[in-house]
Backbone as JSON Lines, residues from 0, in Angstrom:
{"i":0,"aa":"X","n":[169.66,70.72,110.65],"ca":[168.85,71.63,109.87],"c":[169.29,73.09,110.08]}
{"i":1,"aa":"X","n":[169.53,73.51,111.19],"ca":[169.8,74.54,111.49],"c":[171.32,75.18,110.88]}
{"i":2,"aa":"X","n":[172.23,73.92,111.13],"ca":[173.47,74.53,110.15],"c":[173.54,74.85,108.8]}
{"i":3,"aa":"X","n":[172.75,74.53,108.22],"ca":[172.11,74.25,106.66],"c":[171.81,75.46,106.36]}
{"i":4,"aa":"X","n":[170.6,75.91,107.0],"ca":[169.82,77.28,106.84],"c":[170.86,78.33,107.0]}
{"i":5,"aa":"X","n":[171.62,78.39,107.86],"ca":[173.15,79.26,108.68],"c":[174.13,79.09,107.26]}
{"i":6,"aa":"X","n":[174.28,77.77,106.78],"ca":[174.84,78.31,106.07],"c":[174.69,78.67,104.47]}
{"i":7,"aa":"X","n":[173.5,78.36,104.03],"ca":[172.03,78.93,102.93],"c":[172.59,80.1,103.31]}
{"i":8,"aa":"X","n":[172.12,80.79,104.84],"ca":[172.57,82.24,104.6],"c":[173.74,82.88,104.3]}
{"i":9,"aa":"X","n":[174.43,82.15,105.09],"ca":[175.95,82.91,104.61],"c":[176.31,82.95,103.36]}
{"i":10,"aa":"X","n":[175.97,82.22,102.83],"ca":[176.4,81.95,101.22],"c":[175.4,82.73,100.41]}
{"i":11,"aa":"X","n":[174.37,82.76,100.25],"ca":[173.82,83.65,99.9],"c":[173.57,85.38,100.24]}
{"i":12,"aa":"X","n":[174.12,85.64,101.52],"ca":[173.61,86.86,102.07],"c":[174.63,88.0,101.14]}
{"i":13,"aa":"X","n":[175.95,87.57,101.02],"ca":[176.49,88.95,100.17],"c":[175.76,89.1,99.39]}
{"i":14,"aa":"X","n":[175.07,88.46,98.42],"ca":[173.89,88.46,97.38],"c":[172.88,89.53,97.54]}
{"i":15,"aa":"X","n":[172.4,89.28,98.79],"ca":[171.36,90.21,99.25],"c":[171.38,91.08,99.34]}
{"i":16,"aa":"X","n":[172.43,91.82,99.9],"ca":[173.46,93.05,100.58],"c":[173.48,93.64,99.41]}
{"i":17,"aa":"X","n":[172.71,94.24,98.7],"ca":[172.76,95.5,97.9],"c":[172.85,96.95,98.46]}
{"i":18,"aa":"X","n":[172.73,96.94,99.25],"ca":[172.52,98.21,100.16],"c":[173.75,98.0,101.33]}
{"i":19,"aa":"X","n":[174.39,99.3,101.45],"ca":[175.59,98.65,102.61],"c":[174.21,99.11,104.08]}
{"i":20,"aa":"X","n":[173.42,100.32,103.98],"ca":[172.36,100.64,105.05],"c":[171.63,98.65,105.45]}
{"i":21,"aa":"X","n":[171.26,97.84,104.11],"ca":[170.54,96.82,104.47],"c":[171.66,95.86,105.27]}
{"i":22,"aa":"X","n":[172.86,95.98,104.84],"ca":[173.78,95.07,105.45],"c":[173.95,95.5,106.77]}
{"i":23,"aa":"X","n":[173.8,96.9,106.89],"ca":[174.25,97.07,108.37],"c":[172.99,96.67,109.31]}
{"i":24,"aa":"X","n":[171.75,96.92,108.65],"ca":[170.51,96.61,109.5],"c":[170.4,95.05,110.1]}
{"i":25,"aa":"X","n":[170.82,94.05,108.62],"ca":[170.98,93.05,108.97],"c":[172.05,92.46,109.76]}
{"i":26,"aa":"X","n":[173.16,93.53,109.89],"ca":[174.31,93.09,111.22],"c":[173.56,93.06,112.39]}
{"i":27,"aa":"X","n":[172.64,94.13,112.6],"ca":[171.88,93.88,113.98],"c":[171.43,92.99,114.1]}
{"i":28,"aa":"X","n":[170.65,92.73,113.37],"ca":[169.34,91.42,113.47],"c":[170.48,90.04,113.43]}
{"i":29,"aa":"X","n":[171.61,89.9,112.98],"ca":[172.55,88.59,113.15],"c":[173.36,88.61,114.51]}
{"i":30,"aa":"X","n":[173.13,89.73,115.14],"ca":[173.75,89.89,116.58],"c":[172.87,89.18,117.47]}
{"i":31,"aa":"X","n":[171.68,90.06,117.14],"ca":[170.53,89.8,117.94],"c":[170.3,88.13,118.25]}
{"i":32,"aa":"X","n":[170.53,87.57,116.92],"ca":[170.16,86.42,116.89],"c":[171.14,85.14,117.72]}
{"i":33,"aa":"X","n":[172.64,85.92,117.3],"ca":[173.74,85.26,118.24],"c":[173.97,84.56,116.91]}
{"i":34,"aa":"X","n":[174.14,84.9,115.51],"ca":[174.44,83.64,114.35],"c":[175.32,84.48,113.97]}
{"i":35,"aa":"X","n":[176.17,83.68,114.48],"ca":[178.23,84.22,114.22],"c":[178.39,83.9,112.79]}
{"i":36,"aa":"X","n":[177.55,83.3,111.95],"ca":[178.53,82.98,110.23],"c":[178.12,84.31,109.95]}
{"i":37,"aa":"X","n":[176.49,84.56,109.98],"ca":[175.99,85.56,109.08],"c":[176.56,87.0,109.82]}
{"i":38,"aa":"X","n":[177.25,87.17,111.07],"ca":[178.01,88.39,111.25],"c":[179.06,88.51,110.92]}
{"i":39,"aa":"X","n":[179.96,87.27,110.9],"ca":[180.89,87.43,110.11],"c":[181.13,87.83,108.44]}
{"i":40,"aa":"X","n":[180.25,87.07,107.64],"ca":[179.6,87.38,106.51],"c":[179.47,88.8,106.17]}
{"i":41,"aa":"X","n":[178.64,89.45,106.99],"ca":[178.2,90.71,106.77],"c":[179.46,91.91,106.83]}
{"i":42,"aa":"X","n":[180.02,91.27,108.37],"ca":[181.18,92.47,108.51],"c":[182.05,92.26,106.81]}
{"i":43,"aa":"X","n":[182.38,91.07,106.45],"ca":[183.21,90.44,105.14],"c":[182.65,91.14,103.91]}
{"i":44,"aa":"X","n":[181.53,92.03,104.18],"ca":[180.82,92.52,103.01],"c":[180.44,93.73,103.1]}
{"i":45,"aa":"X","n":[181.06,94.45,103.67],"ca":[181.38,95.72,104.16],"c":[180.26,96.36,105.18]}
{"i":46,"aa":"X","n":[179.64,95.6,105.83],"ca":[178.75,96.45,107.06],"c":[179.47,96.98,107.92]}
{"i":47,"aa":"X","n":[179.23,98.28,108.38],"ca":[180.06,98.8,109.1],"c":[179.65,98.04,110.69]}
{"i":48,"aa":"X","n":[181.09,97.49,111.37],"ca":[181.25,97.28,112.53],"c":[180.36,97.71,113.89]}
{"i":49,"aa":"X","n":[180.48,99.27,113.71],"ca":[179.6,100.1,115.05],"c":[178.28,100.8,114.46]}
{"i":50,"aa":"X","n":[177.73,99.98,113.32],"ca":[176.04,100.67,112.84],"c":[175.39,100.4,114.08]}
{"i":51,"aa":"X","n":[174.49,101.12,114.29],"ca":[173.62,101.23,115.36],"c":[171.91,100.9,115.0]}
{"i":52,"aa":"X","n":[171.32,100.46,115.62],"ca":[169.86,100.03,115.77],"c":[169.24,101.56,116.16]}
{"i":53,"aa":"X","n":[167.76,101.32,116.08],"ca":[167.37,102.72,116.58],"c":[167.4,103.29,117.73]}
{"i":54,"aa":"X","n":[167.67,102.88,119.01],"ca":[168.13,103.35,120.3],"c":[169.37,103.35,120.27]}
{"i":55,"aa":"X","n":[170.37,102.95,119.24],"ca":[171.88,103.51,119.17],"c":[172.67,102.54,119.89]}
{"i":56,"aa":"X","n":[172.18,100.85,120.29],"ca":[172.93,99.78,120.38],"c":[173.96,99.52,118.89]}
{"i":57,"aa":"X","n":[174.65,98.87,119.08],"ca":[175.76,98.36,118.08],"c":[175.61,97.26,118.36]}
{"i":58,"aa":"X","n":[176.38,96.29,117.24],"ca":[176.17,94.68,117.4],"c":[177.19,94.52,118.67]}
{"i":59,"aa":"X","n":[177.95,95.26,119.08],"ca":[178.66,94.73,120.05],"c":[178.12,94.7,121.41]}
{"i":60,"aa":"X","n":[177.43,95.83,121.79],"ca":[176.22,95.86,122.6],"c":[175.5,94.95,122.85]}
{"i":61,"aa":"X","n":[175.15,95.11,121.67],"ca":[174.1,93.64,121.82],"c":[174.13,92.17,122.25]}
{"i":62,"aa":"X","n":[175.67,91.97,121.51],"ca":[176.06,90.73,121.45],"c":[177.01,90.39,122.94]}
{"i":63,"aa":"X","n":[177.11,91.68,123.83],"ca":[177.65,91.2,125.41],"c":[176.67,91.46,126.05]}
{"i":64,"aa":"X","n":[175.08,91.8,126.08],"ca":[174.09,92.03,126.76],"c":[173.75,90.37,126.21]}
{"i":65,"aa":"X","n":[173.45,90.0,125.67],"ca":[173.0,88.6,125.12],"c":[173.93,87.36,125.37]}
{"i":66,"aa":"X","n":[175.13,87.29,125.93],"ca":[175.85,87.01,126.65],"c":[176.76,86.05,125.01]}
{"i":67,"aa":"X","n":[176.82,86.77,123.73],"ca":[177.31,85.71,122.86],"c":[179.04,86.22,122.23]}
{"i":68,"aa":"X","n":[179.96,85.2,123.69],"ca":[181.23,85.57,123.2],"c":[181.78,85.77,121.75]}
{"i":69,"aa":"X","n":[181.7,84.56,121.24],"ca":[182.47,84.09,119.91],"c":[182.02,85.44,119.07]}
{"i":70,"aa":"X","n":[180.71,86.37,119.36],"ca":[180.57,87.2,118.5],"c":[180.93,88.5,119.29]}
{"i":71,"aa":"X","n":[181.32,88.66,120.55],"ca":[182.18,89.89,120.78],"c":[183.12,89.26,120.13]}
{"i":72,"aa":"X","n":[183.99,88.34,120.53],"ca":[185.3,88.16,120.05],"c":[185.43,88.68,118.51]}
{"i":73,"aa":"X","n":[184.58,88.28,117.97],"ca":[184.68,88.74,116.07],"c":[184.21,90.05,115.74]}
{"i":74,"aa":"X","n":[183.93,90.49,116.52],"ca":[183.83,92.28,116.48],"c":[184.77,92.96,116.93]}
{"i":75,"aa":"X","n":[185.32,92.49,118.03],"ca":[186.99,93.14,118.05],"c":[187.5,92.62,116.66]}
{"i":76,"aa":"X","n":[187.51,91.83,116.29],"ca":[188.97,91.34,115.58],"c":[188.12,92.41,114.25]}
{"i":77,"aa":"X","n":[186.95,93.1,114.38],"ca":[186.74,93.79,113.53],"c":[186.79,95.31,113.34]}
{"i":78,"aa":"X","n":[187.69,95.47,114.72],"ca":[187.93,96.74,115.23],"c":[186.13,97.45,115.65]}
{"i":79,"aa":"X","n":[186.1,96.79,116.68],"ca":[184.5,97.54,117.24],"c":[184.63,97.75,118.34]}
{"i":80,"aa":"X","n":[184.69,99.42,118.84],"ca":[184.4,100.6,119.61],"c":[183.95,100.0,121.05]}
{"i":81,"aa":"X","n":[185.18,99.2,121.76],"ca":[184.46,99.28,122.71],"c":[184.09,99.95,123.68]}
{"i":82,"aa":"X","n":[183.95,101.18,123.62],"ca":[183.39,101.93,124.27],"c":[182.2,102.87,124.12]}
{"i":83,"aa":"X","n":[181.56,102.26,123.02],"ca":[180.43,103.15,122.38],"c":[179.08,102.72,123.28]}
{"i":84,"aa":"X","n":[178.46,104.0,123.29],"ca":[177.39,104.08,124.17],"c":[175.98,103.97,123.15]}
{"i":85,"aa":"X","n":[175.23,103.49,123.51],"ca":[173.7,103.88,123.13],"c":[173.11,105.04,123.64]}
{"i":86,"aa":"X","n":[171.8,105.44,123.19],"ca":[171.6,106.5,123.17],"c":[170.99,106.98,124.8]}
{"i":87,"aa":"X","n":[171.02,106.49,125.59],"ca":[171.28,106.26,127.18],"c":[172.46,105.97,127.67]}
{"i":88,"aa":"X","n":[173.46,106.38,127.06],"ca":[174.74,106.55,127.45],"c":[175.07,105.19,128.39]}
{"i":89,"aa":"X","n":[174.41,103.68,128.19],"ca":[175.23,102.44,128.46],"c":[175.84,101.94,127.08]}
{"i":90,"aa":"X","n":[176.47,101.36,128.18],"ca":[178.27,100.55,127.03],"c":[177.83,98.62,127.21]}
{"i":91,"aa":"X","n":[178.51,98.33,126.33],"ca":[178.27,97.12,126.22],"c":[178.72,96.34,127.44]}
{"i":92,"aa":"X","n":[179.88,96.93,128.44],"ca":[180.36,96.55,130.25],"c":[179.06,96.39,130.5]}
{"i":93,"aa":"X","n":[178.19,97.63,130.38],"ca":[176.89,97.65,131.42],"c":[176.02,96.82,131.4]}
{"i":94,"aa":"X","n":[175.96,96.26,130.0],"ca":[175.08,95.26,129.58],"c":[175.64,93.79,130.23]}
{"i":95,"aa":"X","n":[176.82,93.3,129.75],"ca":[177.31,92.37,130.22],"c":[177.63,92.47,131.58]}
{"i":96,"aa":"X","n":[178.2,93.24,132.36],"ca":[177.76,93.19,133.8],"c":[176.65,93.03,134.18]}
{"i":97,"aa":"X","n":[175.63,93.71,134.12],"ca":[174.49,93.55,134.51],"c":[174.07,91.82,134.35]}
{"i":98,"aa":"X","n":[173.86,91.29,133.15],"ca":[173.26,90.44,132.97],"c":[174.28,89.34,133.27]}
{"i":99,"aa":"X","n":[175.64,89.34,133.8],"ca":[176.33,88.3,134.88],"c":[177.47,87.78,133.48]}
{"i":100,"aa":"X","n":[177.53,87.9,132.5],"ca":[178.52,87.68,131.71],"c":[179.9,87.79,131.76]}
{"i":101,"aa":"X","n":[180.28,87.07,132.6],"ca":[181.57,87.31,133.37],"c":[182.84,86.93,132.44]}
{"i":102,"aa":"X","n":[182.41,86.18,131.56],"ca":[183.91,85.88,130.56],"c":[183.5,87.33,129.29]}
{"i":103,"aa":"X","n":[182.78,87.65,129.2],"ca":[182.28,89.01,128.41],"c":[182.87,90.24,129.07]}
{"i":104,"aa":"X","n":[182.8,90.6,130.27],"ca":[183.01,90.99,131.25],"c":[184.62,91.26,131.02]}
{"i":105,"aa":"X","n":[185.25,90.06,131.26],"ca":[186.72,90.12,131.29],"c":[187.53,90.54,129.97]}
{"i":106,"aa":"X","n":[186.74,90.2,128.59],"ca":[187.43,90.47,127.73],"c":[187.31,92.27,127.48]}
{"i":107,"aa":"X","n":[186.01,92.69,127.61],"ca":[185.88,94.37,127.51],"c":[186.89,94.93,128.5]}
{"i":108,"aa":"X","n":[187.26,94.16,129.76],"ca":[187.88,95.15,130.17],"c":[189.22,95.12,129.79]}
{"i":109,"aa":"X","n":[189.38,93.8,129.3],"ca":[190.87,93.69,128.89],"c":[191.29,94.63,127.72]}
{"i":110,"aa":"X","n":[190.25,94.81,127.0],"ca":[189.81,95.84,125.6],"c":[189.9,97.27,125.68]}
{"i":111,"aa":"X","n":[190.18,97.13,127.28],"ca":[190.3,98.81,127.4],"c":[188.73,99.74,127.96]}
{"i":112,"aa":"X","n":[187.76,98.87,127.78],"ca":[186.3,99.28,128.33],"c":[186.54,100.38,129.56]}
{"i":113,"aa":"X","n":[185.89,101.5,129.4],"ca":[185.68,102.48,130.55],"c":[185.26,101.88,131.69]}
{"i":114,"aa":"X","n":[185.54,101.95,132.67],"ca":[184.87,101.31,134.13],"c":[183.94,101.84,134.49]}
{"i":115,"aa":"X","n":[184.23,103.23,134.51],"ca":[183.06,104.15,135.38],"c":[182.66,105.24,134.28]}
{"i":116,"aa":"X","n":[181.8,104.73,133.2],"ca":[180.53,105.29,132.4],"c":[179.53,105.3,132.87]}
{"i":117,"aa":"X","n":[178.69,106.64,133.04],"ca":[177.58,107.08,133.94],"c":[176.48,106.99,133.14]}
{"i":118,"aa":"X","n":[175.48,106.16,133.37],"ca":[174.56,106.17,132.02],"c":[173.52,107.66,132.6]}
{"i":119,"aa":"X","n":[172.82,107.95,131.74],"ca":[171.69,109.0,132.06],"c":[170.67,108.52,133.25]}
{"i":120,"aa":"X","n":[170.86,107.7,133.3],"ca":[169.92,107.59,134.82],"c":[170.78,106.65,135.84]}
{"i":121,"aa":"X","n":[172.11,107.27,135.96],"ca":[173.16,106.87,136.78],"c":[173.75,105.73,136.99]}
{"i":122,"aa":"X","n":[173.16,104.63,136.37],"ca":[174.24,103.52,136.27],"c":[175.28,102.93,136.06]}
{"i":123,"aa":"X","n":[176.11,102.32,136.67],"ca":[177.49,102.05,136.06],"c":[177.54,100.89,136.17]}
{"i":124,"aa":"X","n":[178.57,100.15,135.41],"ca":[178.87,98.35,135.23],"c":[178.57,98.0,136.88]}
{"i":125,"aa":"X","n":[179.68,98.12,137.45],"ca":[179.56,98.21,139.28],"c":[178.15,98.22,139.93]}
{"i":126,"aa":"X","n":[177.56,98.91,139.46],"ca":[176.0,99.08,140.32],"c":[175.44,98.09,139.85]}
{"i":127,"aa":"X","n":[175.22,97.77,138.56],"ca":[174.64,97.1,137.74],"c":[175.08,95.29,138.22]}
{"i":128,"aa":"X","n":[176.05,95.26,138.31],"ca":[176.99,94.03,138.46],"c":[176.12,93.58,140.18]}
{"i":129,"aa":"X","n":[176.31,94.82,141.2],"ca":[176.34,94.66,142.37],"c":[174.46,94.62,142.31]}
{"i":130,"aa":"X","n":[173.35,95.24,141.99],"ca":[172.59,94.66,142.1],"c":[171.49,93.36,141.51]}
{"i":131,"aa":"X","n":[172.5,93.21,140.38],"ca":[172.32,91.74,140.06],"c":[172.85,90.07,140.97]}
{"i":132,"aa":"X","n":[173.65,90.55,141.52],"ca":[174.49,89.76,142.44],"c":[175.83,88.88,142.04]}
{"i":133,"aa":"X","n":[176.48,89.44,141.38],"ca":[177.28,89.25,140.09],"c":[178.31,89.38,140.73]}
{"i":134,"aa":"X","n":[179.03,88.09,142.42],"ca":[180.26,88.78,142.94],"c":[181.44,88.75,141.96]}
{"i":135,"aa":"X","n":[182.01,88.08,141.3],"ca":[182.91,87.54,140.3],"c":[183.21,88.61,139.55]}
{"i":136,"aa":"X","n":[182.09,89.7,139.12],"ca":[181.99,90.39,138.03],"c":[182.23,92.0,138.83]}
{"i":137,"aa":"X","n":[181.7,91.9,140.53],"ca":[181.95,92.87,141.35],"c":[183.51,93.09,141.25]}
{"i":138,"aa":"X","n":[183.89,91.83,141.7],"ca":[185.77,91.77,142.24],"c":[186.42,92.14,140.73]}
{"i":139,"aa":"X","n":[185.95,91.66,140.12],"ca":[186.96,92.0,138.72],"c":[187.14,93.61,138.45]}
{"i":140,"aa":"X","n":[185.57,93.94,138.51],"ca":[186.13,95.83,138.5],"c":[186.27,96.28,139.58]}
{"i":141,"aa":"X","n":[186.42,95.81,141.06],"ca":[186.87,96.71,141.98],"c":[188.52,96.32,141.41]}
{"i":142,"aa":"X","n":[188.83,95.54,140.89],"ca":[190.54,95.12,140.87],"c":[191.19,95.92,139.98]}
{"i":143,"aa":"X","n":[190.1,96.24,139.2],"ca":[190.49,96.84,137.81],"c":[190.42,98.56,138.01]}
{"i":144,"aa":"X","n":[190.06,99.05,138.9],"ca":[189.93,100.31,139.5],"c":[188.24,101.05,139.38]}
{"i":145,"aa":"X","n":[187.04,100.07,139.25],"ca":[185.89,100.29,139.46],"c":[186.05,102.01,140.43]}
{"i":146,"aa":"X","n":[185.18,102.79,140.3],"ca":[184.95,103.68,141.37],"c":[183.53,103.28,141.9]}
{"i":147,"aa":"X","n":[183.64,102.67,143.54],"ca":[183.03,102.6,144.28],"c":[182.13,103.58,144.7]}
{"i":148,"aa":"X","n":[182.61,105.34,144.24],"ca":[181.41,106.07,145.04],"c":[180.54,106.19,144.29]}
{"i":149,"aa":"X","n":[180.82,106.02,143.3],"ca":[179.46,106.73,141.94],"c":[178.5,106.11,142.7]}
{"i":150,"aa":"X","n":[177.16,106.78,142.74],"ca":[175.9,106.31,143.26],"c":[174.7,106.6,142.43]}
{"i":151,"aa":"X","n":[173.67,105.91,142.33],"ca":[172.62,105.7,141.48],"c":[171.16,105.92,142.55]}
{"i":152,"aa":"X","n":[170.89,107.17,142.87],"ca":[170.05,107.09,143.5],"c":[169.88,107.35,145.32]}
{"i":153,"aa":"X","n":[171.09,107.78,145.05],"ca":[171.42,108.18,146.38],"c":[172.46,107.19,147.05]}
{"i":154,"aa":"X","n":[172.93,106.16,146.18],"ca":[173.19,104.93,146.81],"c":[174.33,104.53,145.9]}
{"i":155,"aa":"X","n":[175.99,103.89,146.79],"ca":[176.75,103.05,145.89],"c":[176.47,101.7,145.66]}
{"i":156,"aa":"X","n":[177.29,101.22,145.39],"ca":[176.81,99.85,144.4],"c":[176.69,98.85,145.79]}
{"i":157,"aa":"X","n":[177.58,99.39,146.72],"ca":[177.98,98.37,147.72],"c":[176.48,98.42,148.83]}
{"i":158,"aa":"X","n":[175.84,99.69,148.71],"ca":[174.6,99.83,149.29],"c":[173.62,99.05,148.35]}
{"i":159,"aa":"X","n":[173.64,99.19,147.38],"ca":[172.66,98.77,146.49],"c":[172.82,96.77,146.86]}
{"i":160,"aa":"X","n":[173.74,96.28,146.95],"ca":[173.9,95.26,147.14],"c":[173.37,94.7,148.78]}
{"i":161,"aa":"X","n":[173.68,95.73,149.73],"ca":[172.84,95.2,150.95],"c":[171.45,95.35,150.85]}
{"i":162,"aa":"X","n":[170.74,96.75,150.27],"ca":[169.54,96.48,149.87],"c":[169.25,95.41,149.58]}
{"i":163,"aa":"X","n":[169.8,94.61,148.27],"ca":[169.08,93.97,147.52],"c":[169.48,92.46,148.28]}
{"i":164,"aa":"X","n":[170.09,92.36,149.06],"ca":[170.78,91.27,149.87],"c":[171.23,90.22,149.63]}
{"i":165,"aa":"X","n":[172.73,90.88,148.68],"ca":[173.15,89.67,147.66],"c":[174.45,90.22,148.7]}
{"i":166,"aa":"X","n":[174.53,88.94,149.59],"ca":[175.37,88.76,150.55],"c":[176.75,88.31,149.86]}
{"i":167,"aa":"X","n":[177.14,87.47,148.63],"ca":[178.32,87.7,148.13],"c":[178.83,88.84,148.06]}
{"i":168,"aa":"X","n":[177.96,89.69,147.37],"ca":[178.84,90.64,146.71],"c":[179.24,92.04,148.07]}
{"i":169,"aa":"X","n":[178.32,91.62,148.76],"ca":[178.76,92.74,150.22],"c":[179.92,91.62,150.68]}
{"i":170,"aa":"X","n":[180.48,90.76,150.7],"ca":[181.9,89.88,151.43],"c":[182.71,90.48,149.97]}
{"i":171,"aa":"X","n":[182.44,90.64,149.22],"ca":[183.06,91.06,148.22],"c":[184.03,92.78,148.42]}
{"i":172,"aa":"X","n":[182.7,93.21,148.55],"ca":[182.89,94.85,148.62],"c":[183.79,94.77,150.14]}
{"i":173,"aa":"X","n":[183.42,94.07,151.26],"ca":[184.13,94.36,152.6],"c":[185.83,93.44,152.72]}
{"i":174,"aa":"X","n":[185.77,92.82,151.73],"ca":[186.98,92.15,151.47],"c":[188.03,93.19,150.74]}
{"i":175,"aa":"X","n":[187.29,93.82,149.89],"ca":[187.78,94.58,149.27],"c":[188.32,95.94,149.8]}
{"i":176,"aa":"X","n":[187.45,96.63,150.56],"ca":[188.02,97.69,151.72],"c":[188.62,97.33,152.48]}
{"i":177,"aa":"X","n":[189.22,96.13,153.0],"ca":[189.71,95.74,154.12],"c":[191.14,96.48,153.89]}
{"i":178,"aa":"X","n":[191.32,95.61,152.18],"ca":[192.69,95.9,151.62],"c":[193.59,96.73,151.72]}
């Protein structure tokens, strides 16, 4: 049933799309949802790639905070900004770090993703990664040239991680200085 309706929409949605503003609104809401025909669809019908929601997420944002590859993957291939910030200055890294998306993770950085973007209330992928407990996602940006000092609060990521006592990711961080 569900492929049916998915694809009811796709087939019908250029239809709808009278408005390129409604197409782009509805790129969000097909991110949101994680339904890869109707984003593909939409981008195919001229929604712009990096439209933004009202806090200034993009579908790409969205769609590596929500952990749904196949639809980062189709936003690159749609040329989408990976480095665009919302209006709190996080990037779609921050999102997908944070929330442990580690094959998300790997492709932004392969994409060229900033490592060390400072959001307005000091967060970076790294902090974010390290107090979620995300070692996999720690080691990948210390490898990738993460900066370890940025601190959020008085505190680096590698502190933030003994706080929070996600003992991987401190064998992580001390493996990593050993080097």
């Amino acid at each position: 049933m569900k492929k049916k309706i998915a694809l009811v929409w796709a087939l019908f949605l250029p239809f709808l799309c009278s408005s390129v503003s409604f197409g782009e609104e509805s790129l969000i809401q097909a991110a949101t949802l994680g339904n890869e025909i109707s984003v593909k669809t939409l981008l195919e019908t001229g929604a712009k790639v990096d439209t933004r929601d009202e806090i200034g997420k993009t579908p790409l944002i969205i769609a590596a905070d929500k952990g749904y590859l196949p639809i980062v993957k189709l936003l690159f291939q749609k040329g989408a900004d990976v480095n665009a910030q919302n209006n709190l200055r996080w990037t779609s890294l921050m999102f997908a770090a944070g929330s442990g998306h580690s094959a998300i993770v790997q492709l932004l950085v392969e994409k060229g993703a900033n490592l060390n973007v400072v959001s307005k209330s000091d967060y970076t992928a790294l902090i974010l990664a390290s107090a979620g407990g995300h070692a996999d996602i720690v080691e990948l940006l210390l490898k990738r040239g993460a900066d370890a000092s940025l601190k959020k609060k008085g505190m680096t990521a590698q502190e933030w991680a003994e706080k929070l006592n996600n003992k991987d990711v401190v064998k992580v961080f001390e493996n990593f200085l050993q080097k």
